[in-house]
N, C-alpha and C positions, 0 to 999 in steps of 0.2 A: 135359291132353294130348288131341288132337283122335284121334279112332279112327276108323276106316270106319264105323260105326253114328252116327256123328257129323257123317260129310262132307254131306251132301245138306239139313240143315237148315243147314249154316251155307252151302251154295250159295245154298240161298233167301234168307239172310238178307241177302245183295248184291242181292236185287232193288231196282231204280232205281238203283243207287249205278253211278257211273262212275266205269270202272277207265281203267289206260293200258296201250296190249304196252309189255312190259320194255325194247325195245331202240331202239325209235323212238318210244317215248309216245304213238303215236297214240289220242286217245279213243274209249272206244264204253260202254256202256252194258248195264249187265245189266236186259235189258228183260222176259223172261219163262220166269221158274224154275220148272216143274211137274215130275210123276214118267218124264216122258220125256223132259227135257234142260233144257239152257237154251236160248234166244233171246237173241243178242242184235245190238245195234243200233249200229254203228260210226259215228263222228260223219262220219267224213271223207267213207264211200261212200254211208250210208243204207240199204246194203244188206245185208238182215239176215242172218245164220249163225248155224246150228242146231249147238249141243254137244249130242251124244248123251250120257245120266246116263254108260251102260254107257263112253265113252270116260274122262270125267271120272275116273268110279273104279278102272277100272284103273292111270292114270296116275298118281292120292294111291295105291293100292294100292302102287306101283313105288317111288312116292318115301317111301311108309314101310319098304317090305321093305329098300333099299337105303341110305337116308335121304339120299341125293343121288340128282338127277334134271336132266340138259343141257335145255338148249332141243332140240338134235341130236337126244338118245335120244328126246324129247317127238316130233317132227319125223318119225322114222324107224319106232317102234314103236307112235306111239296117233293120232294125227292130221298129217297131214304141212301139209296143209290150211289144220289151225286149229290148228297149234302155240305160233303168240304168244300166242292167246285163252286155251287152255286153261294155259300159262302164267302169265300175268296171273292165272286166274281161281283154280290152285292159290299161286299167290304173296299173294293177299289174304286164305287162311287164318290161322288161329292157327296160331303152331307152327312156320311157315312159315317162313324168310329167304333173303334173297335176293343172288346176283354179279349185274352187270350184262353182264362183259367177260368171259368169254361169259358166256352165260346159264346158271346153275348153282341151282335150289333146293335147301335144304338142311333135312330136317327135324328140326328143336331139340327136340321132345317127347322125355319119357324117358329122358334121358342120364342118365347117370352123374355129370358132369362137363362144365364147358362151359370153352370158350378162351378 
């Protein structure tokens, strides 16, 4: 099961790997994971965006305390900005799964029981 003390090495471990946002698949690229954020690199504009770590973790923070987490609540309480990104970027965890219609993460670690 993925924990907070967990989340930040498997951020890194998406470095290079190209992810897609959940709702339009546009590509980008996780181009640079160090201890104050990621960088990364979207295919379509080339123009790079900076995830703060501190945003990232509050949001796996959100979606482990609640174990669901919208695109919207992403959107309205941690980045409005870079809400597809940092969705993409908590959707390519372990643990993770994903609606499309809306956007809904849901996290499967430590159940009980699964559907």
């Amino acid at each position: 099961m993925l924990t907070s003390e967990q989340l930040w090495p498997e951020i890194r471990s998406l470095h290079g790997r190209e992810l897609r946002t959940l709702v339009y698949g546009h590509p980008f690229e996780v181009a640079v994971p160090d201890e104050g954020g990621v960088v990364l690199s979207p295919v379509v504009s080339g123009k790079p965006r900076c995830i703060p770590r501190d945003t990232l973790e509050e949001a796996f923070q959100a979606l482990y305390e609640r174990r669901e987490l919208t695109g919207l609540e992403i959107a309205e309480e941690f980045s409005s900005f870079n809400a597809p990104y940092v969705a993409a970027l908590l959707a390519a965890l372990p643990d993770v799964a994903v609606c499309k219609a809306p956007v809904r993460l849901m996290f499967m670690g430590n159940q009980l029981f699964y559907l």
